[in-house]
N, C-alpha and C positions, 0 to 999 in steps of 0.2 A: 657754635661758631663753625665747626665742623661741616655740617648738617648745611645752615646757610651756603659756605664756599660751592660745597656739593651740588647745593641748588644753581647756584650764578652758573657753574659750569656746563651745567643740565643745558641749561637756560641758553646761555651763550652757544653753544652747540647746535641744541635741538630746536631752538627757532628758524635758523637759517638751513636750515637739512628740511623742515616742514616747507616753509614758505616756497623752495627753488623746486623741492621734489611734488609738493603737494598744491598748493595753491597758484604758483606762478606758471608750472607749465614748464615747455622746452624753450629754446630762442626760436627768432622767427626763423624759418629753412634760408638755405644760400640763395641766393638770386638765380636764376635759371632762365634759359631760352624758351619760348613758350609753345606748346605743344605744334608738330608740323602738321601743314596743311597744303600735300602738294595740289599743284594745278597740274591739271590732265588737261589735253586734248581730245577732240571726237573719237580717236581711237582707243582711249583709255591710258594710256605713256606719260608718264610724268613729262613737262614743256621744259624744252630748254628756249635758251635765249644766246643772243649770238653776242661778241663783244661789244659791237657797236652798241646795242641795245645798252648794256650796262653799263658804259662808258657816263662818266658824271659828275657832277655835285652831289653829295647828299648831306644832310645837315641831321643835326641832334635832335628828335622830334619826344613828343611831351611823355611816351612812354619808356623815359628812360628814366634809370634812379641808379645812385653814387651812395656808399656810404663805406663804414670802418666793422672787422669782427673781430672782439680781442677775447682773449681766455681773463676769466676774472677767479679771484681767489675769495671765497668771504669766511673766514671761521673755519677753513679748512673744507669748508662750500664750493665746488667748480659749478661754476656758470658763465654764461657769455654774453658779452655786451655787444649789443645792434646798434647803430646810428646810422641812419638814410636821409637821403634829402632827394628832391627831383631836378633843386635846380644847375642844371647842366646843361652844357652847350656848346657846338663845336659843328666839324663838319669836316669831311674825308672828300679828295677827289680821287677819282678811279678811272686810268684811262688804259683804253683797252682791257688786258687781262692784269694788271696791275694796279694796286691804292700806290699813287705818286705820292701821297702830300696829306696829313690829317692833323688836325688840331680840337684836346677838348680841354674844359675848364670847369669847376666845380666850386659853385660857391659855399664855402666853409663854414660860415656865419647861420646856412640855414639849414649842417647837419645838425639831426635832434635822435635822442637814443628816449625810453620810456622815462629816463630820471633825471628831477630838473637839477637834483647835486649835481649827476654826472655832466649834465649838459655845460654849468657852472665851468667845472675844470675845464672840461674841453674847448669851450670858449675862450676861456684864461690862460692859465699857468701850462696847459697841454700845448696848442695848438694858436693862441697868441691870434684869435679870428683880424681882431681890430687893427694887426699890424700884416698882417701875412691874410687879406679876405678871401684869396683865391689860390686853390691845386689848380694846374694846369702841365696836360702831359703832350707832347707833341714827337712825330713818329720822325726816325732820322735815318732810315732809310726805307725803300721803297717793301712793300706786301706782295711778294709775286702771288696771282692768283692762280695762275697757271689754268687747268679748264675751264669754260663757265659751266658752274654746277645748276641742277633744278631747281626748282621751285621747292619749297619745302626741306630742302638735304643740306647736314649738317657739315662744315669742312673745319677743321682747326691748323691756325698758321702759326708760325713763332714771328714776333714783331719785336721791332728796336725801337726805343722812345728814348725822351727825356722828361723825367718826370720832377717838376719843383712843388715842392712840399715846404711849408712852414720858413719859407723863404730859400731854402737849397733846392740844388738842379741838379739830378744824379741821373746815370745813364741808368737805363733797367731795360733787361730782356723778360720777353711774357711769350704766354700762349692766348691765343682771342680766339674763340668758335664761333660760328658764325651762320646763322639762317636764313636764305632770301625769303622772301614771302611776295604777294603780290605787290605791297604798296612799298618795299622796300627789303633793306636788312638789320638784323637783329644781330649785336655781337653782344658775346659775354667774356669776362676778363676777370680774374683770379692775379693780384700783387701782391705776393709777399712783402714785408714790410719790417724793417728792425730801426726801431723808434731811434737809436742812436746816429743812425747813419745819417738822419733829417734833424739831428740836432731837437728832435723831438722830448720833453720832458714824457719820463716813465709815469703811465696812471694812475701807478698805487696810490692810496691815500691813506697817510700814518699805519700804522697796523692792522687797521680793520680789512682793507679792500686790498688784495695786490693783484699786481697782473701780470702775464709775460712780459718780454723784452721787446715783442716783434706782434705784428697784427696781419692781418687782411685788407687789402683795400678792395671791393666788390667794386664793381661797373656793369651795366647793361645797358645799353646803347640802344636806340631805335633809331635807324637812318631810313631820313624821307627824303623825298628830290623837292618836299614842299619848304616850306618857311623857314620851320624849325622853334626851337624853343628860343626866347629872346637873353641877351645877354643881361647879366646882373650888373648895376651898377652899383658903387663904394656903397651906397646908400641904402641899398637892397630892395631899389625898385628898377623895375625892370624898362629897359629903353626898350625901342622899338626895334617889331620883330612881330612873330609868332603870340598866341594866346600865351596867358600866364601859365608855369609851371602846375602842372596836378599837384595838390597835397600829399602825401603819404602818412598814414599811421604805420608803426614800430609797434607791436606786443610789447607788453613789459619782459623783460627779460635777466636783470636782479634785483636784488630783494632793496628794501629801503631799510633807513637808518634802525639800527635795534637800539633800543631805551632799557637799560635793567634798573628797578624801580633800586631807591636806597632801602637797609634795613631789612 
């Protein structure tokens, strides 16, 4: 009897320490701005551009992607859970050296992490998709941009939103970094997040899985002055607008169900 316990516990242990450390890998990396590419001139100078020039619309274009990063707990296993989606959509005005006005929106319904349990909850009992199908964060006061930067150079600003989550509207302050490139700009945004404050259900499940209190909400934005990506309707097809959303895959990132045999 002994001997068996010893084993379960073996068992129970060293499956989930194999599987995260050895078969599964790391989680997928954070979302990141993608490597610069200034534009030079004949003389070799990185190009600037004058206000007027960047003065605009720019909308939510197909390379961007939304999703959640939470610390997981499994059998005393640290691992992290990924959920991404692309479908997002919105659009920033910028006049002069200032973002006036910006709104985005994130259909909920079609983040997906590697595991269909986890996806389960988060559609359910977490996140409540079918009552609450839309996050949408909108900026509440203006982004002074102050110079206009080059082509290629990174600038980070502190931004005031209102961000509604799972049906609540809380005020949050962030940092956004931000790249122009030729065909537009590329922001990246880092949300801390404490499940409580959105009335969010905690994503442990029974004793097996636990997790922190508080997550990540990732963003990366591609602003085009083109179409943009189309909005999602209740239904989860897309009205008109822009080409459909690019799919994403998610690396598996924990372990799945462990089964210990009886006897």
């Amino acid at each position: 009897m002994v001997a068996g316990l010893v084993a379960l516990v073996v068992v129970g242990v060293a499956a989930p320490y194999i599987y995260i450390h050895f078969i599964e890998g790391p989680a997928p990396p954070k979302l990141s701005l993608p490597p610069s590419h200034p534009t030079t001139t004949a003389s070799g100078s990185a190009r600037t551009t004058t206000a007027s020039e960047l003065s605009g619309t720019y909308r939510v274009g197909s390379g961007s992607e939304a999703g959640y990063r939470v610390s997981e707990v499994l059998v005393g296993q640290h691992a992290t859970a990924v959920g991404r989606t692309s479908k997002i959509w919105g659009s920033v005005t910028i006049q002069g050296n200032d973002v006036s006005a910006g709104s985005f929106s994130v259909d909920m319904a079609s983040v997906v992490s590697d595991q269909s349990q986890r996806n389960a909850q988060f559609d359910g009992r977490i996140m409540d998709v079918a009552t609450y199908p839309t996050a949408t964060l909108k900026l509440t006061a203006p982004i002074v941009l102050g110079s206009v930067t080059p082509f290629g150079s990174k600038q980070t600003y502190k931004v005031s939103g209102e961000l509604t989550l799972h049906g609540v509207t809380r005020p949050v302050t962030f940092s956004v970094t931000v790249e122009r490139t030729a065909s537009g700009i590329f922001a990246l945004a880092d949300l801390p997040i404490v499940f409580a404050d959105w009335n969010i259900a905690n994503p442990s499940v029974g004793g097996l899985v636990t997790t922190a209190d508080s997550g990540t909400l990732e963003v990366l934005v591609d602003l085009t002055t083109g179409t943009g990506n189309p909005a999602v309707s209740g239904s989860g097809t897309a009205s008109t607008g822009g080409g459909p959303p690019v799919p994403i895959t998610v690396p598996r990132t924990t372990v799945p169900k462990i089964t210990i045999p009886a006897g």
